[in-house]
PLY file of the C-alpha trace (Angstrom):
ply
format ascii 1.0
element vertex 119
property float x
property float y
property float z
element edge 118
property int vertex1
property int vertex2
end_header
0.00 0.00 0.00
2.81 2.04 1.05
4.66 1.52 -2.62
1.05 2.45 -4.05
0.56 5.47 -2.48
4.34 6.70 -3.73
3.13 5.59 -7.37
-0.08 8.03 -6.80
2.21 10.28 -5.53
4.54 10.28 -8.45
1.52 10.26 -11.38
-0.26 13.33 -9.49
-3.33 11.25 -8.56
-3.31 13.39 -5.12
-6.87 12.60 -3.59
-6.13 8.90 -4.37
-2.80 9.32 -2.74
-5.12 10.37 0.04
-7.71 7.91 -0.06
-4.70 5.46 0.10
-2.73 7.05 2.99
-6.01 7.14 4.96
-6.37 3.54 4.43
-3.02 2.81 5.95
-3.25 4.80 9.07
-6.67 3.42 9.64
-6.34 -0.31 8.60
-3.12 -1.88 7.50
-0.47 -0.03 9.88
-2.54 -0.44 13.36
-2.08 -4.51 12.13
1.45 -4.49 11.79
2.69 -1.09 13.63
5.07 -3.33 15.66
7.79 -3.62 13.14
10.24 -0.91 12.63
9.51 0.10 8.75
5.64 0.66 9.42
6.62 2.74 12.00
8.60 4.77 9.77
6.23 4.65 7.01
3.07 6.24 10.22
6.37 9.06 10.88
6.65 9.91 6.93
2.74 9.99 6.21
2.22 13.61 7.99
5.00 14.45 5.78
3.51 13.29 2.62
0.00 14.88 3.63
1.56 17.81 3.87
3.18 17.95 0.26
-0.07 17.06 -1.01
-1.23 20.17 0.26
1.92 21.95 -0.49
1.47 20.82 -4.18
-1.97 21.11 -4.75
-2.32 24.77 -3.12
0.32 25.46 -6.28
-1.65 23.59 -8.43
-4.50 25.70 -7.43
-2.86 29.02 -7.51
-1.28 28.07 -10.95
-4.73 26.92 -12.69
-6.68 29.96 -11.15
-3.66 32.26 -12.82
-4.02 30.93 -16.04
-7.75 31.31 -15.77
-7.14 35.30 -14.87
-4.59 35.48 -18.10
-7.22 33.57 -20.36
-10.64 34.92 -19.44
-10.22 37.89 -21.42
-9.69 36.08 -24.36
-13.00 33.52 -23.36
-15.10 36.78 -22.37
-14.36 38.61 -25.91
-15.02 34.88 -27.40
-18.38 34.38 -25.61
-19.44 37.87 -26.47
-18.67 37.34 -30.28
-20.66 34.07 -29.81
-23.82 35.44 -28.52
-23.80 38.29 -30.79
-23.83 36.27 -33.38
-27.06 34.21 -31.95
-28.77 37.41 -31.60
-28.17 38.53 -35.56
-29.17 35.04 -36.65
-32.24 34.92 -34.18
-33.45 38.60 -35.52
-32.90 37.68 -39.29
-34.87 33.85 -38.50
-37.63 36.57 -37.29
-38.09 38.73 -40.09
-37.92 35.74 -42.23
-40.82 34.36 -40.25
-42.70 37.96 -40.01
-42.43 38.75 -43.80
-44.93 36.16 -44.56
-45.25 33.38 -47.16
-42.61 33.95 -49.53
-40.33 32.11 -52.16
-36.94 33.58 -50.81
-34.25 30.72 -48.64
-35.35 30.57 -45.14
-32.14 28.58 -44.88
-29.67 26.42 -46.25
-28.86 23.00 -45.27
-25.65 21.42 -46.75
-25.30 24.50 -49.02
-28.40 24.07 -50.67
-31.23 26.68 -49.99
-34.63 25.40 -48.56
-37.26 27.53 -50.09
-40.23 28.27 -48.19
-43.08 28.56 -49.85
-47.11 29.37 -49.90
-47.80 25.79 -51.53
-46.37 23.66 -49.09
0 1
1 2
2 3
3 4
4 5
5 6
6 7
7 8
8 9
9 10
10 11
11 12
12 13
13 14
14 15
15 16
16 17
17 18
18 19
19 20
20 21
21 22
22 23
23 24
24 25
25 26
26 27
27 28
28 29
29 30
30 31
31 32
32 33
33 34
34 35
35 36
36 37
37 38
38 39
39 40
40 41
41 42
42 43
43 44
44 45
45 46
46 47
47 48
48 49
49 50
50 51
51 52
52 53
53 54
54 55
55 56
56 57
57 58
58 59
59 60
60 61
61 62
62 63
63 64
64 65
65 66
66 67
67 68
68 69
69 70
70 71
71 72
72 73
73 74
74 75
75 76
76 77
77 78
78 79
79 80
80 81
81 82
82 83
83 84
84 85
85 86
86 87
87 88
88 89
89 90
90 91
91 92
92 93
93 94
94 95
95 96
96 97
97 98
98 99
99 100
100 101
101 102
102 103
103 104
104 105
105 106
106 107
107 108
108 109
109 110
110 111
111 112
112 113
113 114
114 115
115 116
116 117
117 118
């Protein structure tokens, strides 16, 4: 469990590493606690807990940066976006208002759909 946890450790799989260190302090070290490695391994756990929270704060800190030095860029993206819906709602509207008519309501695989009185 011990080796696991490192391997968690290692491929940044932090709240596993967690789930797993929990698991040893509650289950499998309290079994064998009387021989001298799982006592080291119960000393080095606070350790490791800490890192993870060492790393993951920076993890944190790092993702909510890039967010501030990208949401500019998603804001001006989003507002292009729904301005577009808007023009394309209005013009779908005065399509509809202007009545029965011959003219492309719209096109579907580059071919116009006609809408017309007969149909």
């Amino acid at each position: 469990m011990y080796s696991k946890l490192k391997e968690q450790l290692e491929t940044k799989r932090y709240y596993a590493a967690l789930k797993t260190m929990e698991q040893l302090e509650k289950v499998y070290i309290p079994r064998v606690g009387q021989y001298r490695f799982c006592q080291i391994m119960a000393e080095n756990l606070p350790r490791l807990r800490d890192q993870i929270k060492e790393i993951s704060m920076s993890d944190l800190k790092d993702f909510l940066e890039s967010i501030r030095k990208h949401s500019d860029k998603v804001g001006e993206a989003a507002m292009k976006q729904a301005q577009q819906h808007r023009t394309f709602n209005s013009a779908v509207a005065k399509q509809a208002s202007a009545g029965p008519c011959t003219r492309p309501l719209y096109a579907l695989n580059g071919r116009a759909k006609l809408r017309s009185s007969t149909a």
